[in-house]
C-alpha positions in Angstrom: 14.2 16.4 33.1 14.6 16.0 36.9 12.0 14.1 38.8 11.2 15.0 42.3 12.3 11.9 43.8 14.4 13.3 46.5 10.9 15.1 47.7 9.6 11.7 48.4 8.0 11.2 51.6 10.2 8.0 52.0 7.6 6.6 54.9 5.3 5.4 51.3 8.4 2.9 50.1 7.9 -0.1 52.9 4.1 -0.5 51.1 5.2 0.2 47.9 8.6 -2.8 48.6 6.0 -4.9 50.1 3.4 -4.2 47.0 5.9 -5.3 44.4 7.5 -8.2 45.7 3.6 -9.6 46.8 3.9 -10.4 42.8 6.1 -12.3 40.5 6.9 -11.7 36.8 8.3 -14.9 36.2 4.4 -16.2 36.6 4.4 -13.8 34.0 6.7 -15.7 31.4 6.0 -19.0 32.1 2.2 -18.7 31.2 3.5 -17.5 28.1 5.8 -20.1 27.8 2.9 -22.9 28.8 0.8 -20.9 26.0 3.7 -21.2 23.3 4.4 -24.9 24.2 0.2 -25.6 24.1 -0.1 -24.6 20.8 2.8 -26.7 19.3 1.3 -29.2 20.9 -2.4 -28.9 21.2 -4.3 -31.2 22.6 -7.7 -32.9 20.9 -9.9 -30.8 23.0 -7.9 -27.5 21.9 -8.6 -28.3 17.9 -11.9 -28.6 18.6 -14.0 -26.8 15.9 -16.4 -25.3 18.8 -14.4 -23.9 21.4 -15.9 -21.4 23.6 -15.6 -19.1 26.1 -16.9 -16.9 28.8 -15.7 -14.1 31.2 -18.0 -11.5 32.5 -19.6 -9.9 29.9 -17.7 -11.3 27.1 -18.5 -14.5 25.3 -16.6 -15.8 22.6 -15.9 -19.3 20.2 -12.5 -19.5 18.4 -11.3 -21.7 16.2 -7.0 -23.1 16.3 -5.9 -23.6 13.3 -5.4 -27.3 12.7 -2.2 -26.8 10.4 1.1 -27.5 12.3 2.6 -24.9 9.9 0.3 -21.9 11.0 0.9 -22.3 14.6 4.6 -22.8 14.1 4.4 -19.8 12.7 2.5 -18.2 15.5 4.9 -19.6 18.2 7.9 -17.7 16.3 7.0 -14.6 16.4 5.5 -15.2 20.1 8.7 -16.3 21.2 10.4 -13.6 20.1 8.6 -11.0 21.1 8.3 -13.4 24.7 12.4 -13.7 24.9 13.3 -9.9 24.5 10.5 -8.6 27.2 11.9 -11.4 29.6 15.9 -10.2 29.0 14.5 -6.8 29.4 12.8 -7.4 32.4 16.1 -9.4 34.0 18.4 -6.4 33.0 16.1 -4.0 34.3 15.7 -6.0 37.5 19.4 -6.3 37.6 20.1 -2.5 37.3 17.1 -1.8 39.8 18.7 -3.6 42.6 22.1 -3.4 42.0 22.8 -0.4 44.5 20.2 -1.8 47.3 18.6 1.3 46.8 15.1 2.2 49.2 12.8 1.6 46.8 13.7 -0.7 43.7 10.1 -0.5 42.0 11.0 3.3 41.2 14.5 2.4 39.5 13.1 0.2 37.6 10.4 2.2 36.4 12.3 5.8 35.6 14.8 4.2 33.5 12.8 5.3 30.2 15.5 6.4 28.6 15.9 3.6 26.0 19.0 5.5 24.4 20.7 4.9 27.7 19.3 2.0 28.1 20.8 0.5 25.4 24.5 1.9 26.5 23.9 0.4 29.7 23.1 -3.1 28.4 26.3 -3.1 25.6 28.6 -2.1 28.3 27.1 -5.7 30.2 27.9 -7.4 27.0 31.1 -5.8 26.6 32.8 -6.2 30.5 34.8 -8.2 31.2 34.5 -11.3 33.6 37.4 -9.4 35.4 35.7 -6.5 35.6 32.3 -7.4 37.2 31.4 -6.6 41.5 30.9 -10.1 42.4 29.8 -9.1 46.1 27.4 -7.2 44.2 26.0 -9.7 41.7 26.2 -12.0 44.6 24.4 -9.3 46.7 21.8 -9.0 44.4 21.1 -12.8 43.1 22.1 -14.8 46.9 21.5 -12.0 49.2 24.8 -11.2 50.3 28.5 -10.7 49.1 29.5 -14.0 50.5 27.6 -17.5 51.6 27.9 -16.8 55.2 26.7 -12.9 54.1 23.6 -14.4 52.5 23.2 -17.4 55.4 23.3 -19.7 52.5 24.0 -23.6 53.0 26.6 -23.7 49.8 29.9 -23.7 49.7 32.6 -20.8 48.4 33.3 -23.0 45.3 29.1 -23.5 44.7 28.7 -19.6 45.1 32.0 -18.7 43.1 30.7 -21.2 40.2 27.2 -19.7 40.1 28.5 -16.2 40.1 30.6 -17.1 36.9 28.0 -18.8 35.5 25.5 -15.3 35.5 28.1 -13.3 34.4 28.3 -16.0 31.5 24.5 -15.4 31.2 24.2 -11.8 31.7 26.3 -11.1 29.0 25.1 -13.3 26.6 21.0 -12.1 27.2 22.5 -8.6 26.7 24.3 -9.5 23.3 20.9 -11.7 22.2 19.0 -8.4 23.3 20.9 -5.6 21.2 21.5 -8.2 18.1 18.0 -9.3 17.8 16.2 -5.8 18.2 15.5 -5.3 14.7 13.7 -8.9 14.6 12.2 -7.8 17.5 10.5 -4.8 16.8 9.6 -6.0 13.4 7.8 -8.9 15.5 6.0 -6.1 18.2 5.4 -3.5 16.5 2.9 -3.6 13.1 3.8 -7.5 12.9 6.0 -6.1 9.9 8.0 -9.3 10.0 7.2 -12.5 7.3 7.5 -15.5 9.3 8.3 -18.6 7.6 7.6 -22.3 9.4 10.3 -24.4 7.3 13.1 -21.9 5.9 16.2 -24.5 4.9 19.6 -22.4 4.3 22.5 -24.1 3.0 26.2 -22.8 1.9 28.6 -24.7 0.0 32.6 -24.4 0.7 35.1 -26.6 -1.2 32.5 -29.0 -2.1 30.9 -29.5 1.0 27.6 -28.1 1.9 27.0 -27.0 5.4 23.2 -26.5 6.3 22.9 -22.7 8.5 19.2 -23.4 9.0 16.4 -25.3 8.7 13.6 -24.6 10.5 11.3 -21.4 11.2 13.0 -17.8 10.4 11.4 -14.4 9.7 12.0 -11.8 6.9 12.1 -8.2 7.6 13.1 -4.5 6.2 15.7 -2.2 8.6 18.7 -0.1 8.0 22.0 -0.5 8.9 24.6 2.4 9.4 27.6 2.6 7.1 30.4 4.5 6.2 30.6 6.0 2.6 33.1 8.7 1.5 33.3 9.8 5.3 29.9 10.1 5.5 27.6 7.9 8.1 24.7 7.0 5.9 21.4 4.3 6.5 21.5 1.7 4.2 18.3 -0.9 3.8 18.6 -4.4 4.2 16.3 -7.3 4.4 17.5 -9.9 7.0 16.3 -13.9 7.1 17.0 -14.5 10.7 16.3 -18.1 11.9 14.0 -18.5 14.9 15.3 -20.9 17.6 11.7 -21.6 19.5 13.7 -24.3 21.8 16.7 -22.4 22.6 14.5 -19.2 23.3 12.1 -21.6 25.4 15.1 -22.5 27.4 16.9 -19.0 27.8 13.4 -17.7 29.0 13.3 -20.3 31.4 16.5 -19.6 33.0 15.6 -15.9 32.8 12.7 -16.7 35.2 14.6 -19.0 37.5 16.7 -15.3 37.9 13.8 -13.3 38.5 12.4 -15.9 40.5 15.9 -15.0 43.1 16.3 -11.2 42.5 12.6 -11.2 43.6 13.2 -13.7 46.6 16.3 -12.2 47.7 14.7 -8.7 47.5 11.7 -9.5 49.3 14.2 -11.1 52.1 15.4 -7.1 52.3 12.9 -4.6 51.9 9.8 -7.1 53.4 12.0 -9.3 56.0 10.5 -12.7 54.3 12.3 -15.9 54.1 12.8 -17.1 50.9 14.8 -19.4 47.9 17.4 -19.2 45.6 18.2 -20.8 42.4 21.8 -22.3 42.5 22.6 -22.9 38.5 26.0 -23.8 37.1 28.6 -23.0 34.2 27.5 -26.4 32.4 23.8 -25.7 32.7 24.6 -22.1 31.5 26.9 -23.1 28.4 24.2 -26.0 27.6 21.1 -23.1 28.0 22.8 -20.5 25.4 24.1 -23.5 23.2 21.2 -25.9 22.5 19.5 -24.9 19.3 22.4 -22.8 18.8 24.8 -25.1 17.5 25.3 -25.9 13.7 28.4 -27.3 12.5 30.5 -25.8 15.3 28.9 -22.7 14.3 26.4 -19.9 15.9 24.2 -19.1 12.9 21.4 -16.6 13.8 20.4 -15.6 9.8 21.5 -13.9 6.5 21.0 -10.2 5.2 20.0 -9.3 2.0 21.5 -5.9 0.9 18.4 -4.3 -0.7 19.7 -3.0 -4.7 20.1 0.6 -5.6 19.3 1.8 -9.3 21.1 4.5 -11.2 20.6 5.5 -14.7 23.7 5.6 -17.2 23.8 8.0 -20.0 22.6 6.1 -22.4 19.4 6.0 -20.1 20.0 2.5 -19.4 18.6 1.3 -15.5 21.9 -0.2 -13.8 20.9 -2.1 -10.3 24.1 -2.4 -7.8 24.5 -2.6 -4.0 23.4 -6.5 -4.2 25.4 -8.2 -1.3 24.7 -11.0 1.0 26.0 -10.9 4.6 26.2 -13.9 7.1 25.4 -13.9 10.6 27.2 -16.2 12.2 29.9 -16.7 15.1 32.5 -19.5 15.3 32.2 -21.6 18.7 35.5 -22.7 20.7 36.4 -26.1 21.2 35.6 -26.2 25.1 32.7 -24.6 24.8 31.3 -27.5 22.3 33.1 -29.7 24.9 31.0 -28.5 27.7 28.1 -29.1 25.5 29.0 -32.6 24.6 29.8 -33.5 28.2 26.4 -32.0 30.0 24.6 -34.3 32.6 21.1 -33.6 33.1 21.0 -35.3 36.2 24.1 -34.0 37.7 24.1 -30.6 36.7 20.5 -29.1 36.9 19.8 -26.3 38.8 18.5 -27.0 42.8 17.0 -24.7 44.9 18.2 -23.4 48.1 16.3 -21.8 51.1 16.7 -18.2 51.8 16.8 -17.5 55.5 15.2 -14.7 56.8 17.7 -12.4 58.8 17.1 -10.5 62.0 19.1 -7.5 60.2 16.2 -7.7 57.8 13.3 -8.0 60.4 10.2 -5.6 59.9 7.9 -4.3 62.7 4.0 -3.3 61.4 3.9 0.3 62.6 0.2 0.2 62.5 -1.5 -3.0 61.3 -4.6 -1.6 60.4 -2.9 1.4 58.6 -2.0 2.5 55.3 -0.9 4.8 52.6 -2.0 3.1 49.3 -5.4 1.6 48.7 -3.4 -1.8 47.1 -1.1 -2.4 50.2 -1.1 -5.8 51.4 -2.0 -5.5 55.2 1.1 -5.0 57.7 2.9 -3.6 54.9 2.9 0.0 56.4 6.1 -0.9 58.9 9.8 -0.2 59.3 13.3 -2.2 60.4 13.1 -3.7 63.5 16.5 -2.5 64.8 16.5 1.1 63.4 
């Protein structure tokens, strides 16, 4: 159905810029994160037996559960649900601003359409590094299609690595995003999953046995599609997937440190504000989707289970088939481990760099005591300087 956005009295979109970039999501995500990391390791205060607290009208006294196990537990299916919402919001960002269009708040707020959605994120996994607009990526992460564009302080071999280095984490969010979605909903919606704080998986090849996980995972029911006779038909599974609390700690951090730019850079555009950019590169990438990752040269995220089917014979006897076990894993190349292996934490962590304001950017308040919306910020109401 067609909205009526070309209606739009486009005078509203400088206070409703100027409204969204007054906030940041990445706050967002990293209280989460402070939460998740709290509760793994609480302090003697927080296990307390007679915690309490107040907020308005509401008192209440809690109790944390004293058993490592339980809030291991907890902390899985938190970051879960914690990792999916950030890569959605980063994707959703990404698409948002990816066409500098006048008001980024309502792209990123019509695309409802999870169907397309979901085609729009497996063709990020799927292009090629060939294939991506780096002025654009650049555009929308450093603020311009070049470091000169942006008024950056880096040089054409900084900007060129950290553009490879997104595309390197773009896709690999987007992959995480569409293969974990079944754990994911199973973990948001009805808590239907069955989370387990010390789940060991072993397989054994020619004698040796090679351990796939052991650690925290959670069990769930879904359906897979498969093709029988010619016919697409759903077939249940139940799926032990292992849950990587540190690697998703980390890849949620690095989402932020993106938001944290799109946001600055934006702001730079649609509010005329100075700002900062994160500058990360391809060994902090490879090291942030590896860590936690990595088992016996191997990606392992979990095992399903396909669920039996019964028939009854002739002779009325109950006949269970369909019993199969499926591994998830994906073999790692060489350099890749060697990138790993080779990772300075000193060296190659990520640095900040300032973001200029611009005089192509530059805002004049059209009335400062004017505006549209009841939760502008003041001066918000205002258009480019040199239009």
């Amino acid at each position: 159905m067609k909205d009526n956005y070309d209606k739009l009295a486009r005078e509203i979109f400088p206070e409703m810029n100027a409204s969204l970039y007054q906030s940041s999501p990445s706050t967002y995500f990293r209280m989460r994160l402070a939460s998740a990391a709290l509760h793994l390791k609480p302090t003697a205060d927080m296990l307390a037996s007679d915690q309490s607290m107040s907020y308005g009208v509401v008192s209440a006294k809690w109790e944390l559960p004293s058993d490592d196990r339980v809030r291991v537990e907890f902390v899985s299916l938190d970051v879960t649900v914690l990792f999916h919402h950030a890569a959605e919001t980063l994707i959703r960002l990404l698409f948002a601003h990816r066409d500098t269009p006048n008001c980024p708040w309502l792209e990123v707020t019509r695309l409802t359409d999870f169907k397309k959605f979901k085609q729009s994120v497996d063709q990020l996994r799927k292009t090629k590094k060939s294939a991506w607009d780096r002025k654009k990526l650049g555009v929308v992460l450093l603020g311009g299609a070049t470091p000169e564009d942006a008024g950056l302080d880096i040089d054409q071999e900084t900007w060129d690595e950290h553009i490879d280095a997104s595309i390197i984490f773009f896709s690999d969010v987007a992959g995480r995003l569409l293969d974990g979605a079944n754990m994911y909903n199973t973990a948001k919606h009805g808590l239907a999953g069955i989370v387990d704080s010390s789940t060991r998986m072993e397989m054994e090849t020619d004698g040796v046995t090679h351990v796939l996980n052991d650690g925290p995972s959670i069990a769930y029911p879904h359906r897979v599609k498969e093709r029988v006779d010619g016919v697409d038909q759903l077939k249940w599974q139940i799926s032990l997937d292992a849950v990587l609390i540190d690697s998703d700690m980390l890849m949620i951090e690095a989402i932020c440190k993106y938001i944290d730019s799109i946001f600055d850079v934006a702001r730079r555009r649609y509010v005329g504000e100075a700002g900062a950019v994160w500058i990360l590169n391809s060994s902090f990438i490879y090291t942030t989707i590896l860590k936690g990752r990595v088992t016996a040269a191997q990606l392992v995220s979990g095992v399903a289970f396909d669920v039996a089917t019964a028939s009854t014979g002739p002779d009325g006897e109950r006949k269970l088939s369909g019993i199969g076990v499926n591994l998830k894993s994906l073999r790692i190349s060489d350099e890749v481990i060697e990138v790993l292996e080779s990772y300075d934490d000193e060296m190659d962590a990520p640095r900040v760099v300032d973001l200029p304001a611009q005089e192509r950017y530059r805002r004049v308040t059209v009335d400062p005591n004017s505006h549209i919306l009841p939760f502008s910020p003041p001066g918000s109401h205002s258009v480019l300087a040199n239009s």
